[in-house]
N, C-alpha and C positions, 0 to 999 in steps of 0.2 A: 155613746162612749163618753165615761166621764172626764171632763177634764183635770188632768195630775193637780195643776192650782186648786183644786175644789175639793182636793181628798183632807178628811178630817187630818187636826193636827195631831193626833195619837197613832195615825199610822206614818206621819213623817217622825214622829219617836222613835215608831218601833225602826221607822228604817235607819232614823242616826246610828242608831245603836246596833242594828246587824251590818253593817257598813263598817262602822270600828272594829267587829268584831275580825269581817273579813278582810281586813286590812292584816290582823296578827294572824289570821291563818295562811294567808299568802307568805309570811317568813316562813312559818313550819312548812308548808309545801314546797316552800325551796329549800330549805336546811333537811328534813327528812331522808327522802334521797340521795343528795349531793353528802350526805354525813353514810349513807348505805356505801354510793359509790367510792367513798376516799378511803374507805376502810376496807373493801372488798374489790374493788375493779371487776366484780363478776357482771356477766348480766342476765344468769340463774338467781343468783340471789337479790337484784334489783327486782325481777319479777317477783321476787318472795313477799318483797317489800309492800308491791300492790297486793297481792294475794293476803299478806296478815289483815292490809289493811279492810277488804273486804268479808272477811269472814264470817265476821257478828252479824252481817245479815244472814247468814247461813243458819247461822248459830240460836241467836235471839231474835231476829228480825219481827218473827210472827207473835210471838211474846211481849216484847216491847211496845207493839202497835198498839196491840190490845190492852193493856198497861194503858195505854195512851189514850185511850176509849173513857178509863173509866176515873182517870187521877184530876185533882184541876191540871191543867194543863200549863198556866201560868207560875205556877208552881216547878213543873215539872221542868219549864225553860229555866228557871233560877237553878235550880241543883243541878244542871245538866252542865252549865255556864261554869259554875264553879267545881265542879268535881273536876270539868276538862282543866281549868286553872290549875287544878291542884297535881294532874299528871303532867305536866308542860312545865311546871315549876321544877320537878324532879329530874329533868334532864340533866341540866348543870349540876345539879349535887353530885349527880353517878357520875358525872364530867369528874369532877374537883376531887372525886376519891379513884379514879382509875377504875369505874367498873360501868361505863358507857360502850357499849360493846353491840353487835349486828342485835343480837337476843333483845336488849333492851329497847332497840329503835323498834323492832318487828313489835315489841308487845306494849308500845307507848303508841302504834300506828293502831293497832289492836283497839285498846285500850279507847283511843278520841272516836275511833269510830263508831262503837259500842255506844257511847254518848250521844255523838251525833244523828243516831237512830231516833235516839230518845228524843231529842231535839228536834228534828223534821218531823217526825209522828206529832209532836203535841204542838207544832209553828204553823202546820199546815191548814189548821183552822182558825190561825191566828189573823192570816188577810182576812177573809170570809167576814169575820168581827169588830173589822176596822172599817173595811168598805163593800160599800154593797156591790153587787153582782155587775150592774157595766162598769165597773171601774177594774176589775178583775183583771185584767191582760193589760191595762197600764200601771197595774199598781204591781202586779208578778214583775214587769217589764225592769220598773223602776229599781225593785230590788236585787233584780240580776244587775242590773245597770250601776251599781253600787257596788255590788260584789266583783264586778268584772272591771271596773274602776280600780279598786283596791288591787285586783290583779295586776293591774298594770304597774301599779305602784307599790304594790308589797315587791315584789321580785327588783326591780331596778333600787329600789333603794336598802334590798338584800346585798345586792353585789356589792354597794359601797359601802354597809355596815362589816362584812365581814374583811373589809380589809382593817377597821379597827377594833373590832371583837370577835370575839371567839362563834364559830359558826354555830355551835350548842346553847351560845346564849339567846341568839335573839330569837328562842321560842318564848323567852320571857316576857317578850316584847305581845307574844300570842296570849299568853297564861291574864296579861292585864286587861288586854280588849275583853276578854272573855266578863272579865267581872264587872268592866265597862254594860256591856248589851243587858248582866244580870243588874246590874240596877235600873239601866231602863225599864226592863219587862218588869221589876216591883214596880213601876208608876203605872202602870197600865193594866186596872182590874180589867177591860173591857174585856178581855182575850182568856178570863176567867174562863172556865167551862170542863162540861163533863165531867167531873164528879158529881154535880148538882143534875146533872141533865142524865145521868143511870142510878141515883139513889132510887126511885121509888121502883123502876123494873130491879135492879138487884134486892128489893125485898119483897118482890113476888116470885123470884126464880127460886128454883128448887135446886139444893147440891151449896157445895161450897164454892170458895174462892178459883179452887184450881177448875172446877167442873165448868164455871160461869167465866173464865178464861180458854176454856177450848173451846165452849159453845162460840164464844167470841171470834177464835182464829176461825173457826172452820168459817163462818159467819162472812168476812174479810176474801178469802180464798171463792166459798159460791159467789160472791157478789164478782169480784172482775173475771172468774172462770165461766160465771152467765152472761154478762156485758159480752157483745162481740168485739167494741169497739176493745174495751181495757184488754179482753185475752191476745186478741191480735197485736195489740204493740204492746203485752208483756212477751209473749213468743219471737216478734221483731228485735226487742231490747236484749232477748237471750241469745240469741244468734251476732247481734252487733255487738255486743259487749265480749264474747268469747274469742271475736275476730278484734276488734279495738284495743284490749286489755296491752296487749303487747304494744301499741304506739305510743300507750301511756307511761308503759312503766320503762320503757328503753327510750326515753325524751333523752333524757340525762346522756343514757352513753352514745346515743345518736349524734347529738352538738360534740361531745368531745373527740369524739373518734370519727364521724365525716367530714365534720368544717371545723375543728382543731380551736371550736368555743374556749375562751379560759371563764374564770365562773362572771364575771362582770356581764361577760354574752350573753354566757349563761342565764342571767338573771333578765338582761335586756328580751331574749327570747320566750322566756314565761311572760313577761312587761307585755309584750306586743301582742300574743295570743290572746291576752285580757283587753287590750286594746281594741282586738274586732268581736271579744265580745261583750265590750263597751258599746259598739258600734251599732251590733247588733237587739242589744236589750233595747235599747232606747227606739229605735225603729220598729220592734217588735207589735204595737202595738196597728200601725198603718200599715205591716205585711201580712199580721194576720186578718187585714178588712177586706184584701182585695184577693186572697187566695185560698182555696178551698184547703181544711186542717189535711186531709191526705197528701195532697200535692205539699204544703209547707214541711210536714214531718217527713217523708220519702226524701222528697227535693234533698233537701238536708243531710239526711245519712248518705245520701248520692254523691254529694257536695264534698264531704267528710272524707266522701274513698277518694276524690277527686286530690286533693289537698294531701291525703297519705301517700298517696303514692308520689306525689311532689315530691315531697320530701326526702323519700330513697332515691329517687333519679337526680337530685340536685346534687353538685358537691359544693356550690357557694352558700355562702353563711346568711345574706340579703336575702335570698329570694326563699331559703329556708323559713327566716322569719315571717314571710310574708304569707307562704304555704298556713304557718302553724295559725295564722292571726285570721286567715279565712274561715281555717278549719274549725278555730276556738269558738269564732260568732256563729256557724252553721251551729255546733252543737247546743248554744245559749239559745237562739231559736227553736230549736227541737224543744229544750226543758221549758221554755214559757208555754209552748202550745200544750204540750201534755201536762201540765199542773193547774194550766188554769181549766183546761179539757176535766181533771175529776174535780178540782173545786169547784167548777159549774154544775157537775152533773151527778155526784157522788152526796149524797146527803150526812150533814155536819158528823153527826154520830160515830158515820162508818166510815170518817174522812182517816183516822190514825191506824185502821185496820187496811183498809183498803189501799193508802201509800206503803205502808210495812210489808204488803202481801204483793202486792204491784214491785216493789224492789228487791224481793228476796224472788221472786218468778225469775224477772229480769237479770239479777246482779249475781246469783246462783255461779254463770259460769265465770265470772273474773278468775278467782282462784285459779280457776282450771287453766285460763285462758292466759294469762300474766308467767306459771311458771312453767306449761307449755310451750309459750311464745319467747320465754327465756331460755330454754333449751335448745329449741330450733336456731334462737341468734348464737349461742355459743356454739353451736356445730356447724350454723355456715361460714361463723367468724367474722360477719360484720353485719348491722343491723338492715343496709337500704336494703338490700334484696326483698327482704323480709317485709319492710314498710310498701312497696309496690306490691308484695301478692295481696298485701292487707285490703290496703285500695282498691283493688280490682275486685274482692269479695263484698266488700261495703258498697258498690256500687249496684255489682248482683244483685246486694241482698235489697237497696232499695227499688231493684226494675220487680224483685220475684212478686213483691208485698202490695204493688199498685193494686191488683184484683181482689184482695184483702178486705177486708170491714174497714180498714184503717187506713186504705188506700181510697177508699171509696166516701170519706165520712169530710162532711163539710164545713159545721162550724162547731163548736162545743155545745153549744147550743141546742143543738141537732140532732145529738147524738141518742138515741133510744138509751136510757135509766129507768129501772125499776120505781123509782120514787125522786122525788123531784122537792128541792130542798125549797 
């Protein structure tokens, strides 16, 4: 395993710069919401919230991936970077004219995530090119450990910006990071790639653009639908994600309606969550040498139901946070093992098809699952009940999966790939 000291200084670049970035998306993650709920008090329409925000993988997911196959990629992280600047910018304006409205939030959530597609598709071959293969799980580790940092510190110094600004501005504060990380990634040709690496097979393929774009999805779809490892924790992630959807998107009226949060708590409570999954990146790398990847990933979602269901049975505001901070680093563990799981074992090509097809398997049920699970909290009338049955199924779902490919699979390493990068 390499040591972090020893990773080129072009991937401590690229991480200053997704680190800044993740610092301004942790305001929008707390302003998005919190601007849902003060408008609405519903928690059908905060489910809506997660649900807009999920949908382009519905939508484009598999399109974009492939998009992602075949464009430079370093490229594609600059326009990705500032196009989201340029919709995070427009918040405030629709503020300052009186036409900031539920509509606009749902289709600015829309909107960054549509990007963000684009962004993961074409960054996920971006470690792979910075550092070679055992460095992989401390360098994934590192940039959660950044992002989960920024967590902690986007949300608590939320709560005290919006007591002197406006809670629709400090997306501004997101719209700059953005263009921060896009001038990093201009210094960094390394991370260049694929369009030079499918020029000569796209002048052998027969059909045009659109045809050599389907070959491509379906392409992305066989590859993790033949993996047993990928299909089983894309089916695992479709069942946790339709039962989770709802802990996510009722955070918000959970603090304010059980432990009576005002937004400073508010923001202290997103802070802490990022906290254990500060905790967690950073350790990531020595829990994934001594545990086999089924037991880490199961363990985990088991962990997750453990912690939700806290959550509903607490009514103190302490131990609340403390539930979420557990919960937050279980889940940063799950996402290191499985990213660095297909960057080990998914070859570079198929890397932008095969995350895009991996997440639109996976994230399919959010929608359903956020304003279903908005429904149910409006008809029982408060959200813990809700967060306990959540729990108890998260639990289920990681005892069902043990006997799984993916319960059973050991290091990434190990994992049976058709072809081997």
């Amino acid at each position: 395993m390499a040591d972090p000291r020893r990773l080129p200084g072009a991937y401590w670049r690229f991480l200053g710069g997704e680190t800044c970035s993740a610092l301004g998306s942790a305001f929008t993650a707390f302003a998005l919401p919190l601007l849902v709920y003060r408008s609405t008090g519903s928690a059908l329409l905060l489910g809506g919230a997660l649900a807009a925000s999920y949908l382009p993988y519905l939508l484009f997911g598999l399109v974009i991936g492939a998009v992602a196959d075949r464009v430079d990629r370093r490229w594609m992280l600059v326009g990705t970077n500032l196009a989201s600047a340029a919709v995070l910018a427009a918040l405030p304006a629709l503020a300052a004219v009186g036409r900031l409205h539920t509509a606009e939030l749902y289709l600015t959530s829309f909107l960054l995530t549509t990007l963000r597609i684009g962004f993961e598709a074409a960054s996920i071959a971006a470690v792979p090119r910075l550092v070679d293969g055992t460095g992989l799980v401390r360098a994934n580790g590192l940039l959660e450990a950044g992002d989960s940092a920024m967590a902690v510190l986007g949300p608590a110094l939320a709560g005290v910006l919006v007591t002197v600004m406006p809670l629709q501005e400090l997306v501004l504060l997101d719209a700059g990071s953005y263009l921060v990380s896009a001038a990093v990634i201009v210094s960094l040709p390394q991370i260049s790639g694929a369009a030079e690496d499918r020029a000569s097979t796209d002048r052998r393929a027969p059909g045009g653009v659109l045809s050599r774009l389907s070959g491509d999805i379906r392409e992305g779809l066989r590859y993790v639908l033949a993996e047993p490892v990928l299909r089983s924790l894309a089916a695992m992630l479709l069942l946790v994600n339709l039962v989770q959807a709802t802990a996510v998107a009722q955070l918000v009226l959970l603090a304010k309606s059980a432990f009576g949060a005002d937004d400073g708590q508010l923001g202290w409570l997103f802070g802490c969550g990022g906290a254990g999954a500060v905790a967690a990146s950073l350790a990531a790398g020595r829990i994934s040498d001594r545990l086999p990847f089924g037991a880490l990933t199961l363990g985990s979602v088991a962990g997750v139901g453990v912690c939700t269901a806290a959550l509903g049975l607490t009514g103190h505001y302490p131990l609340a946070v403390g539930a979420w901070a557990v919960a937050s680093g279980l889940g940063v563990l799950f996402n290191i093992a499985t990213m660095s799981l297909r960057q080990a074992t998914v070859p570079e090509e198929l890397l932008g098809r095969v995350l895009t097809a991996s997440g639109v398997l996976a994230k399919c049920a959010v929608p359903l699952g956020a304003l279903g699970g908005g429904a149910v909290v409006a008809q029982v009338g408060r959200p813990g009940p809700v967060y306990v049955v959540i729990g108890a199924l998260l639990v289920l779902l990681g005892l069902v999966f043990v006997r799984s490919p993916l319960g059973r699979a050991r290091r990434p390493a190990a994992v049976p790939s058709g072809a081997v990068r």
